[in-house]
Each structure stands twice: as structure tokens, then as C-alpha cells.
N, C-alpha and C positions, 0 to 999 in steps of 0.2 A: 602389920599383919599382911596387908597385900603384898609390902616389898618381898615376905618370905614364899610368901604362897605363888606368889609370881618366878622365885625362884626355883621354890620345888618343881612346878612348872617346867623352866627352861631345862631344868637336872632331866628332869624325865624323859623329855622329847631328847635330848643327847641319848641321853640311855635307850631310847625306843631307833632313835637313827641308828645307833651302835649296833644294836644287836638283830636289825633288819641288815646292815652292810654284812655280818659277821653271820648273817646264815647260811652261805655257802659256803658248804665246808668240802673238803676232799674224803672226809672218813665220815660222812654225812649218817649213809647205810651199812656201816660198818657192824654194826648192831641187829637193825630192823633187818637187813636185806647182806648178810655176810656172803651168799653166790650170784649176785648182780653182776661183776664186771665177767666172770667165767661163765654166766648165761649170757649175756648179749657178746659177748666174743663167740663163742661156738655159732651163735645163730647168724652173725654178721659174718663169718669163716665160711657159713654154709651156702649161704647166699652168694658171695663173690667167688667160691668155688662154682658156683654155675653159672654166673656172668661177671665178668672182673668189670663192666663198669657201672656194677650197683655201688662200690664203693664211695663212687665220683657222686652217684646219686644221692646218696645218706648224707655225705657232708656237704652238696647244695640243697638238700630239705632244711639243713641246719643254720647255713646263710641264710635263705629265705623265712626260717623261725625268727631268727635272731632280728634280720633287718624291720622287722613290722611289729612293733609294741614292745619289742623285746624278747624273749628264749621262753616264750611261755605256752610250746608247743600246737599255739592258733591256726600252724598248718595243715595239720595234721586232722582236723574239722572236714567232715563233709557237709555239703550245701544240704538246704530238707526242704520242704517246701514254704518253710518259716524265717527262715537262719540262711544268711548268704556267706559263705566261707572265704580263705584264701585261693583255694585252688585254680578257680575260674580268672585269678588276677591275669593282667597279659604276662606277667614275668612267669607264673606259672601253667598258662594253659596249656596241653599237650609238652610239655619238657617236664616239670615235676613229676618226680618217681619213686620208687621205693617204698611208697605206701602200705603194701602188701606186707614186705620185709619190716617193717616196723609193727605191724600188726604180727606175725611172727615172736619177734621178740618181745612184742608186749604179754604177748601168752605165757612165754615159756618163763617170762619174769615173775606174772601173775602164778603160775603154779610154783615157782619156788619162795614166792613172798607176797598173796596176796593184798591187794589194796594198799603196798605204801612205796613204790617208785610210780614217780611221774613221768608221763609222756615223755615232758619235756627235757627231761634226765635223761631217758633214753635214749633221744637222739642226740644231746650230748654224748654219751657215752662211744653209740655207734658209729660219730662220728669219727671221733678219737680212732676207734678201731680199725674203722677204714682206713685211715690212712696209715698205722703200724704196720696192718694188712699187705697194705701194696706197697712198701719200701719205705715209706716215711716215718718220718718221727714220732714219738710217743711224749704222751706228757700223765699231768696226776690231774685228772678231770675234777670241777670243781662241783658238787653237788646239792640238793635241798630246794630245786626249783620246784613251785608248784603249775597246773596247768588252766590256765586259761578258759574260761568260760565264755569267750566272746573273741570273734574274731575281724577284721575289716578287711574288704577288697579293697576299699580307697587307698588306704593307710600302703598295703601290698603295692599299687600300683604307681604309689607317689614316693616310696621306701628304696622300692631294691633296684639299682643302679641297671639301667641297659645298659644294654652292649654297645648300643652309639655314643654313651657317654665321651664326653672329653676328661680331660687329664682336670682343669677346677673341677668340677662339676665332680667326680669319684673322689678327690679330696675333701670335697665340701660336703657331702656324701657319707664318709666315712667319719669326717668331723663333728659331724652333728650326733654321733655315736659315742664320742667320746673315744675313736680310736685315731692314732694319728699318722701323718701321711707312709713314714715307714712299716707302720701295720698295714696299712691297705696295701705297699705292695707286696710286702709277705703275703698276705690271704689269697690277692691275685696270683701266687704259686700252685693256688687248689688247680687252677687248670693246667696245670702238668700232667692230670687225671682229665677223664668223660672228654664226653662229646656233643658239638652243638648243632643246633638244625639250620639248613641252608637260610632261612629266612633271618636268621640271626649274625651273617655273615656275605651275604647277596650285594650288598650296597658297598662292604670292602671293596672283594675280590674283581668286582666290576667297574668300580670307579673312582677308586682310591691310587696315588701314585706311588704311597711312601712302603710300598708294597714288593715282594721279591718275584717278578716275573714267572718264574718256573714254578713257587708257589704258587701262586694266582691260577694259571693253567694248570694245575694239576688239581686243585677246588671246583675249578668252573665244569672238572667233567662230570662231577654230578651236582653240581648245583646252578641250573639252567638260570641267563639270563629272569626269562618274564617270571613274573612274578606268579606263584598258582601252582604253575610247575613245579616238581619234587620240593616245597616249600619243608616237608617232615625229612629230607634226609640229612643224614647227618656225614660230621667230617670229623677226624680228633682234634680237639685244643691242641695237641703238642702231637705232631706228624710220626717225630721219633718212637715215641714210646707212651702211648694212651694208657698202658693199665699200669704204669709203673713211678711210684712217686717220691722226684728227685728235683734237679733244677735245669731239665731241658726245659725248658717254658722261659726261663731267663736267656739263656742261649738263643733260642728261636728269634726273641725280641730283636738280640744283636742283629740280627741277619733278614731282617726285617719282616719274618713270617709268624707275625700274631694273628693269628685268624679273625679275631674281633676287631673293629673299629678300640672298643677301650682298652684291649690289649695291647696296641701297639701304640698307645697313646701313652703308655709307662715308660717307651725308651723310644722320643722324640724330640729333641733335641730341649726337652723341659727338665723340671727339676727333681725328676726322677730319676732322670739316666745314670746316675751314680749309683744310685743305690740297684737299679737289676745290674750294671755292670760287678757289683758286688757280690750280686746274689747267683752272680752265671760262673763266677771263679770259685766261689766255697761254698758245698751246699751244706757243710756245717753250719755255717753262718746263717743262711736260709732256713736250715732244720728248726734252729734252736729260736730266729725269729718268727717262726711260722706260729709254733709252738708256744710262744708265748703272746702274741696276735688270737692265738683261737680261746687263750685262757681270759684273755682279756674281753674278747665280743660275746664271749658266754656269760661275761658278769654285765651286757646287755638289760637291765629291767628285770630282772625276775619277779617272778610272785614268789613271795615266801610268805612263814609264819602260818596264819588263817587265810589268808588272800587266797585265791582260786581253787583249785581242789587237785585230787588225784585221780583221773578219770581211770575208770575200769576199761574203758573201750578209746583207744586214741583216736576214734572217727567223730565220737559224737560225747556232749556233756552228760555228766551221769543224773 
């Protein structure tokens, strides 16, 4: 009797792991929510028609979702005088953006389908969009995340890789994700897009050698030595072409003008250099790795099934 009952047991927990793996689906809302992807496209269309680099923004809300608990839209949480959020993390203080724009599209989702997409779908979604939006590749976004009822600053600020990072340290980083080193440097393609503030690029362009001179002086004219000074302005990840998404970012590497300490630590004489010099000759190649790196860090942790909820409001728990 126990041998069986221990069995049906083990049958079950398979069957229970099965079908928490297999709830993300691509045609998730194809039912409940059939004008989902033609609402949050117009609205993400609308937004980067008025600033091209909210798109950059939307798909770093997205890394920042994804790297802290998993895609279960915790950033998206304001702080209350109870509840201490992501926002405030250092990776996110004054850089996270698009807040608004997501509230945007959580509306215009909620009137074409109340109460059954989640946040954290959402910026999945937007994300995607963003980058189809500005010249990159498109994929079939994987869907049925639920959202988060609880979020950590800690987790935030011990999760998402700075920009000092070294080359182990973004691999170990990303491995502990369960993505592997040629995903990280595909993902590191997103800053082919947006822009980063002097304070996240100050200790390069000043004291770093492996750096392309003329670059260097042309960063430093707004981003002053001392520290305090113009600490919020900003410069593009990719000098060429900031609102446009393709594989300058892998080119730039060659040439030694990564703006970031960890960007230019993907093609330095380590075990990366193969693969951006790959990624700087075919941005086919790049495309369709990018695109399959974002499908991959989206199946990150979800909440699914009964686990967390569908918040009505992406700022706070319903």
C-alpha cells in the first residue's frame, strides 16, 4: 500500500512539475485577451513616437524584472510607507524608466480585457515590441506569467549585474540564471539601444586604458571628472546609432569604445572575443541569438497557475 501511494505520489509531483513548466504558453490569451499584442503595440508605437529611447527603457524594466526573483513584474511596485520596493535598488535609482508608459498600457489592456493579463506579461510583451519597433528582431513572446505580490531591494541589488562588472563575474551572473555565456552576450546587444548616465561610465572614460582615445574625449565633454558634477547626464551605449537596433554595439567593441567597464570586458582578449566578433559580421546571427536569449530569460521564474495574482494596478498589489 505505501509502495503504491508513494508512487502515485511521485506520478503527481511529475504531473504538477509538467504542467507548471508547460504554462507558458505563446497563445496563452488567445482566448481571454484575443487584442493584447495590437493593444500594447499601438501603445508602445505611441510612446517611442515621442521619445525613441523609451524603447531601450521598456526592455531594461524587463532585464531588471527578470534578474530579481524572476519575470514576475516586482518592479513595477512602488515603495508605501509599508512595503519597500525595487525601484530604490542602486541598479535602479534615477535610470529606471517607463513606468508611466506601462501604466499606459496596462489601461488600455484592462479596457480591452479586464482583469486577466498580467503585469508581468506586459512587459514581456512591450518589450518584444520595443525592439521590432526600432529595427530588431521579433520573436513569439512566451505568455501566462502571474505577478508578484512581494518584491526585494536586496535581491535587486545583489541580482542585476553593474556596469563594473568583469567578464567571470556577468558570466557567473548570468549562469546562475540558467542562461549561458553566449546568451549573455547576445542580451548585452540590448545596448545597441538607450543611454547611460555619466556616473555609470566616469571611472572608464578616466581611468581605463583599453579604451579608444578619441572616444574617451569626446565622453569626458560631458561627463566631468569629479564626481557630483553632471553625475545624471547621459551619453548613448552605441555612439553610431542610439535609437536604432542592429549590431553597432558589437562593432564599437572591436574598436575599443564600449562605454561601460562590462562592455568592453565582452571583447578583451577573454573568452568572449569570438563570439561579438561574430556578432559584429552577421547581425543575422545576432538577431536570431538575441531572440532566442530573451525567450529564454523570460522563462526566468514565473509565477504561474494560483501563485501571485493579476494586479489591476502595476504600481501596487490589488
Amino acid at each position: 500500500m505505501a509502495t503504491s501511494s508513494s508512487f502515485i505520489a511521485i506520478v503527481s509531483l511529475a504531473l504538477l512539475l509538467g504542467s507548471v513548466n508547460a504554462q507558458l504558453s505563446t497563445n496563452f490569451y488567445s482566448s481571454s485577451c484575443p487584442k493584447l499584442f495590437s493593444t500594447v503595440k499601438s501603445t508602445v508605437q505611441s510612446a517611442i513616437s515621442k521619445e525613441a529611447r523609451m524603447g531601450a527603457s521598456l526592455l531594461r524594466l524587463f532585464f531588471h524584472d527578470c534578474f530579481v526573483n524572476g519575470c514576475d513584474g516586482s518592479i513595477l511596485l512602488d515603495d508605501t510607507s509599508n512595503f519597500i520596493g525595487e525601484k530604490n535598488a542602486v541598479p535602479n535609482k534615477n535610470s529606471a524608466r517607463g513606468f508611466d508608459v506601462v501604466d499606459n498600457i496596462k489601461s488600455a489592456v484592462e479596457k480591452a480585457c479586464p482583469g486577466v493579463v498580467s503585469c508581468a506579461d506586459i512587459l514581456a510583451v512591450a518589450s518584444r515590441d520595443s525592439v521590432a519597433i526600432l529595427g530588431g528582431p521579433s520573436w513569439n513572446v512566451k505568455l501566462g506569467r502571474r505577478d508578484a505580490r512581494t518584491a526585494s531591494q536586496a535581491a535587486a541589488n545583489n541580482s542585476i549585474p553593474p556596469p563594473t562588472s568583469n567578464l567571470n563575474q556577468l558570466i557567473s551572473r548570468f549562469n546562475n540564471l540558467g542562461l549561458s555565456t553566449r546568451d549573455m552576450v547576445a542580451l548585452a546587444g540590448s545596448h545597441t539601444i538607450g543611454q547611460a548616465r555619466c556616473t555609470s561610465f566616469r571611472a572608464r572614460i578616466y581611468n581605463e586604458t583599453n579604451i579608444d582615445s578619441s572616444f574617451a574625449n569626446t565622453r569626458r565633454s560631458n561627463c566631468p571628472r569629479t564626481s557630483g558634477s553632471g553625475d545624471n547626464n547621459l551619453a548613448p551605449l552605441d555612439i553610431q546609432t542610439p535609437t536604432k537596433f542592429e549590431n553597432n554595439y558589437y562593432k564599437n567593441l572591436l574598436q575599443n569604445r564600449g562605454l561601460l567597464h562590462s562592455d568592453q570586458q565582452l571583447f578583451n582578449g577573454g573568452s568572449t572575443d569570438s563570439i561579438v566578433r561574430t556578432y559584429s559580421n552577421s547581425e543575422s546571427t545576432f538577431n536570431s541569438d538575441f531572440a532566442a536569449a530573451m525567450i529564454k530569460m523570460g522563462d526566468i521564474s514565473p509565477l504561474t497557475g494560483s501563485n501571485g495574482e493579476v494586479r489591476k494596478n502595476c504600481r501596487k498589489v490589488n
